[in-house]
Every structure is written in structure tokens, then in C-alpha cells.
C-alpha positions, 0 to 999 in steps of 0.5 A, spaced: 197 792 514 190 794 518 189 797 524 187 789 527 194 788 525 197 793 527 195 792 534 197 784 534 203 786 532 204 792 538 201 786 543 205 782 541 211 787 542 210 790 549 208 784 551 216 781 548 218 787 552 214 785 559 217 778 559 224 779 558 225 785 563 229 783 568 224 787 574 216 788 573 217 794 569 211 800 568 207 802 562 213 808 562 218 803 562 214 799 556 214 804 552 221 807 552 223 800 551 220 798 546 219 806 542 211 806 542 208 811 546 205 812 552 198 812 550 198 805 546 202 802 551 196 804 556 191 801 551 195 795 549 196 794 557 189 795 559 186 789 555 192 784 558 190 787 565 182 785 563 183 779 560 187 777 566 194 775 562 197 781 567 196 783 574 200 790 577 203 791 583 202 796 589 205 802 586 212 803 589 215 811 590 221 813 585 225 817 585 222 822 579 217 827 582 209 826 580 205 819 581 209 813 583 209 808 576 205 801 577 209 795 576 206 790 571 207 782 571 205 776 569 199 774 573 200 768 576 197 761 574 193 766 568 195 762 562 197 755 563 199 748 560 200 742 561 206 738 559 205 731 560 210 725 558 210 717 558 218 714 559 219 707 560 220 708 568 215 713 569 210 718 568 210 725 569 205 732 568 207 739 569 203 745 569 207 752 568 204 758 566 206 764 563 211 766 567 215 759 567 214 758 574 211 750 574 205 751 580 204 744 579 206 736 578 207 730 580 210 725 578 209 716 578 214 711 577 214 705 574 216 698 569 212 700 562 217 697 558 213 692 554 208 695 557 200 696 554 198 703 552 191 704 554 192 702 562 198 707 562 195 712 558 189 711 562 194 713 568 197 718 566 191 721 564 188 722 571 194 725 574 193 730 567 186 731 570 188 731 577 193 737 576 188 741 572 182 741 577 188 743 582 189 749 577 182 750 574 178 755 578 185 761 577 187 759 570 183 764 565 186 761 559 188 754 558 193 753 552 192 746 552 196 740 554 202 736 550 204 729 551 212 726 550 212 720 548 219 715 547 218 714 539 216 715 532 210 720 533 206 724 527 200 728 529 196 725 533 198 718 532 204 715 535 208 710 530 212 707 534 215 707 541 220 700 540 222 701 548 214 702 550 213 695 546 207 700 542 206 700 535 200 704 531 197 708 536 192 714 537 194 716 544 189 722 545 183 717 546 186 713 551 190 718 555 183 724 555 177 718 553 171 725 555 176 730 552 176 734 560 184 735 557 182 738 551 187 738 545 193 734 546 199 734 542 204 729 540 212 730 542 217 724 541 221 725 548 227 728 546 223 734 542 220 736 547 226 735 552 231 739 548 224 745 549 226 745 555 233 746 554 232 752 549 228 757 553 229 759 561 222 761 561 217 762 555 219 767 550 227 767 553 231 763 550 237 760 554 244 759 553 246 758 545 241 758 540 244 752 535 245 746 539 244 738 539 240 736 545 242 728 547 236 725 552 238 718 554 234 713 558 232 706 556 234 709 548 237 715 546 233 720 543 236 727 540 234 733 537 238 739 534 236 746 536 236 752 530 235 759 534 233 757 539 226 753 536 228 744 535 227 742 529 223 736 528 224 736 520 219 734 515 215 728 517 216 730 525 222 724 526 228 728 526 233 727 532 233 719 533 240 719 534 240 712 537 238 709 532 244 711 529 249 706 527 256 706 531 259 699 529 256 694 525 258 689 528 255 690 535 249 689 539 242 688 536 238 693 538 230 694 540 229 697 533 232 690 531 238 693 528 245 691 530 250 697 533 245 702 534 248 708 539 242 705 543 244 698 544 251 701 547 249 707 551 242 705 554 240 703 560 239 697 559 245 695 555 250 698 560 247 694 565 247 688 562 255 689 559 257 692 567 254 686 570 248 688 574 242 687 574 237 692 570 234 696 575 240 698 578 240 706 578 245 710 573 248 712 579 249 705 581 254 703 575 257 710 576 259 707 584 260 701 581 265 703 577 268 708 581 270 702 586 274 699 581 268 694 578 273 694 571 267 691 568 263 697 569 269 700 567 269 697 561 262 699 560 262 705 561 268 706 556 265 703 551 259 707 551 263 714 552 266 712 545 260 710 542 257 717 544 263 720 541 263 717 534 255 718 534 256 726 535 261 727 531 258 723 525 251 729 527 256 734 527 259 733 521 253 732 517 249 739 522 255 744 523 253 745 530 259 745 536 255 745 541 251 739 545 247 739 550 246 732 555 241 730 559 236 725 563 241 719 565 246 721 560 247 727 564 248 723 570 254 719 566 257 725 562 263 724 567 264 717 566 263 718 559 267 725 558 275 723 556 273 717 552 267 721 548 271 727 547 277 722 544 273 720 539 270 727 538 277 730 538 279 725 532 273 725 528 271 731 527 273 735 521 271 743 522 276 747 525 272 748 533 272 744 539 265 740 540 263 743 547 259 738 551 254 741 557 249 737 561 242 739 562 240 743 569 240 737 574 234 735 577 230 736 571 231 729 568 224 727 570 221 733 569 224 735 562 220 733 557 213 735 561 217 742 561 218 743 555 212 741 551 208 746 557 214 751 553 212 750 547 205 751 547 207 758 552 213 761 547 208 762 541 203 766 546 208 771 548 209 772 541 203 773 538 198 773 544 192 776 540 193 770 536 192 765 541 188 769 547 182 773 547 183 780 547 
């Protein structure tokens, strides 16, 4: 290992310790946890100061005799990405730094079912660009934006996104056509979602590190999380959960297939199996049900059943016990729960009881702009030298 080497690896290691420290911490602090010496922490931390990754605090007087230490945080808005995600219902942007606070979004409704791809992406687009330029004279280290998208996605290219009505696309060149936005990376929905559900904050995981993430919307996407990292297996598609078949005999589904998940937990389809009218709310059909609508109540059941065979199939086959829902799934997880749970209970082989959680409510329209600006965080913070200029 060279010397070059050796000091990526040390950056990376005080830097780890700094974030994950429950106070801002001192170079003293760094170098006791993290057993290097006191005089390469000083070093490593001068060049993060300089290049504008950290900042210190007014020194604060400790108990020890001698020069009061100086706290070290993250400075704010020094590193900065951007998330941004297409649904069927809205656009969202999310601008986070490395600390995770988000210092800026917006989010814009809309019908974009069936809808054409450059207007949208056109639109999308310019918010990108407006929460940029809000952002653009304190950011020193942009490290680039994510685009969600509810589909099939490899690379650049989108595949296809049934609920978009969007087929064969390059999505880069319609969202950032002078290229003020920088690269842009592709995520199907639920990956990116399922970031936002592994990780607090850039480079601290949360909660269990292996689990299913469920997203559900107009369509059910998934994605299983390993240690912390989802897995998007070997060509990107992994985790389209609601494309699995749950009954052979029913419904027809956007993808045109009969019986998918989808084609009984999506929004669309509950609506149209409870008797409302598809713009209703998810909160409407939960109302409706719980004023004693038996059709609603009957949709409900039949979802919350399908749910169940669909994750305990998933379980099976993945040996993970734990799930996380979010997006309307999270709203309808009460109403969803006993007959789910039924389900699970007898369809599944191992010996553990599958635990299911709802993702941190109020992020339903922000998780997967969050979690794509995650994802191009988290790598800095373990190995900064590699993605700074330091």
C-alpha cells in the first residue's frame, strides 16, 4: 500500500468517525476514536477544512486543564446532491448535504399517467435547476443528481415505466438538455426509496441492515436491502415485487399480465374494486372503509391478502423477516395488517415471525428523491479522497 493510499484510507477513517459521532467532536476526540495519532488527525482534518468539507466550532472550554478543544462539523451545504423523482401523480427534487439535513425541495403535482416523457422531464427539470441555483453560490463539491423513475431502468436508459405509459427512453437529455445539472443517475423508484429507508444520514445506517423495502403508488415497487446497501441485481431490475403473480385468475395488470400484486394493491385498482373514483385519496378509501363502506372494506381485504401471499413468496426465496412499507402502502398498512399478516403467518416456512414496519411518515413524496441524493452521499463519507478534491 503506498503513502497515497495510506492517507485515503486514513480520510476515510476520521472522516467515518466524524459522522457518526453523537457530538461535534475535537481532532483529540477523532484520534482516540479512531487510534490514529494526534498529528495525522490534525493533518487529515486541515485538508477537509481547506477544502471546505468541514467547518470548526467557536472552541468551547472543557473540564481538562490546557487550550480549550475546537469542535469539528460537517459545513453546511459543503457537499451537496440532488435527488429528483418522476411518480405518476408528482414531481419531487431534494437537495441534501453531507450532514443529511435537505436545504432545499420542491415538490409539484400532477396526472402523468399515460403522459409524454420530455414535457414532464422538461419540467422536472427546471425545478432541478431552480433548487440548484438557490444552492449554487455555498455548495463547493457538487456530487451530482439522481433521477427516480417508476420502471425498468439500465444506466442511462429507462425501459420501460408501464404507469408512465413510457417505453425506450434516454431521460438525461430531456430532463438537463445544456447539461447545467451535470451527470444524471438512473434509479427505478423503490431503490431509491429503499436508500432513504437503510441510512439516517449519509454514512449511518438505520434500523436493520437486511430488509424488504414495498413502495406502493400507482404500482408496487420493492427492493431488498443487504447490509445496509439495496441490491439491484444483475442487470438493475431486481425488486419488482408487483409484477409478482398472486393469483392467476385475476385482474389484468398495466404490464398486461393477469394477477399481478399491482393489479390488487394499486391505487388504481383498489379504487376501482371499492367503488371510488380514481382520484380519491388513500386516506379516502381508509375513511370509506372505516364508515362502514363493505365494498371498501372488501377491497381493503382482498389487498391486504394479496400483500401477504407477495411477501411471503419474497421471504422464502430471500430469507430476510423484515419489511419495511412506504408511499400509500404506509398510509394502508392498518387496514392492510390482520389479513396480510394471515397470510404470512401461513405461508411462510422459516421458524421467525415476518416483522412489518412503515416507513417515516411524511416522507412519501420525498422518499425517493432522498434517497437517490443518499446514495451519491454515503460513498463520500467512505472514501472522500476518491470523490473530493483533496
Amino acid at each position: 500500500m503506498g503513502v497515497q493510499d495510506v492517507r485515503s484510507s486514513n480520510l476515510a477513517t476520521v472522516l467515518a468517525a466524524l459522522v457518526r459521532y453523537p457530538t461535534p467532536p475535537s481532532r483529540a476526540d477523532l484520534a482516540h476514536r479512531t487510534g490514529l495519532t494526534r498529528a495525522t488527525v490534525s493533518r487529515l482534518v486541515d485538508s477537509l477544512l481547506q477544502s471546505g468539507v468541514l467547518t470548526e466550532l467557536d472552541a468551547a472550554a472543557g473540564r481538562a486543564p490546557g487550550r480549550p478543544a475546537t469542535p469539528l462539523v460537517l459545513r453546511r451545504g459543503g457537499v451537496v446532491a440532488i435527488g429528483m423523482e418522476v411518480n405518476v401523480s408528482y414531481l419531487s427534487v431534494v437537495a441534501m448535504d453531507l450532514s443529511g439535513e435537505v436545504l432545499a425541495q420542491d415538490i409539484q403535482t400532477g396526472d402523468f399517467l399515460t403522459s409524454e416523457p420530455d414535457p414532464v422531464l422538461g419540467r422536472l427539470g427546471r425545478m432541478g435547476r431552480g433548487v440548484l441555483d438557490r444552492l449554487r453560490d455555498g455548495a463547493v463539491h457538487h456530487a451530482g443528481v439522481t433521477l427516480a423513475l417508476p420502471g425498468l431502468v439500465s444506466d442511462s436508459r429507462l425501459i420501460q415505466a408501464p404507469n408512465l405509459g413510457w417505453r425506450d427512453q434516454e431521460p438525461a437529455s430531456a430532463l438537463d438538455p445544456d447539461g447545467a445539472l451535470g451527470p444524471v443517475r438512473l434509479f427505478n423508484e423503490a431503490t431509491a426509496a429503499a436508500w432513504s429507508s437503510a441510512h439516517r444520514r449519509p454514512g449511518v445506517p438505520a434500523g436493520p441492515e437486511d430488509f424488504l423495502y414495498l413502495s406502493g403508488e400507482a404500482g408496487i415497487g420493492g427492493c431488498l436491502v443487504s447490509g445496509s446497501r439495496p441490491v439491484e441485481g444483475v442487470h438493475g431490475w431486481a425488486g419488482e415485487i408487483g409484477h409478482l403473480c398472486v393469483d392467476p385468475a385475476g385482474p389484468v395488470c398495466s404490464c398486461g399480465a393477469t394477477g399481478c400484486l399491482e393489479a390488487f394493491v394499486g391505487h388504481r385498482y383498489l379504487m376501482e374494486a371499492a367503488g371510488l373514483p380514481a382520484t380519491t385519496p388513500t386516506e379516502g378509501l381508509v375513511e370509506s372503509a372505516r364508515a362502514g363502506s363493505a365494498r371498501a372494506r372488501d377491497a381493503l381485504d382482498i389487498a391486504g391478502r394479496a400483500l401477504g401471499r407477495g411477501i411471503a413468496g419474497a421471504v422464502n426465496i430471500l430469507d430476510v423477516f423484515n419489511v419495511v412499507v412506504g408511499g400509500d402502502l404506509a398510509v394502508l398498512h392498518p387496514e392492510l395488517e390482520a389479513e396480510m399478516h394471515s397470510e404470512l403467518d401461513r405461508r411462510t416456512l422459516g421458524p421467525l415471525r415476518v416483522e412489518v414496519e412503515t416507513a417515516t411518515p411524511g416522507m412519501e413524496r420525498l422518499a425517493a428523491a432522498r434517497g437517490g441524493a443518499l446514495s451519491l452521499l454515503d460513498p463520500i463519507t467512505a472514501n472522500p479522497a476518491a470523490h473530493l478534491d483533496l
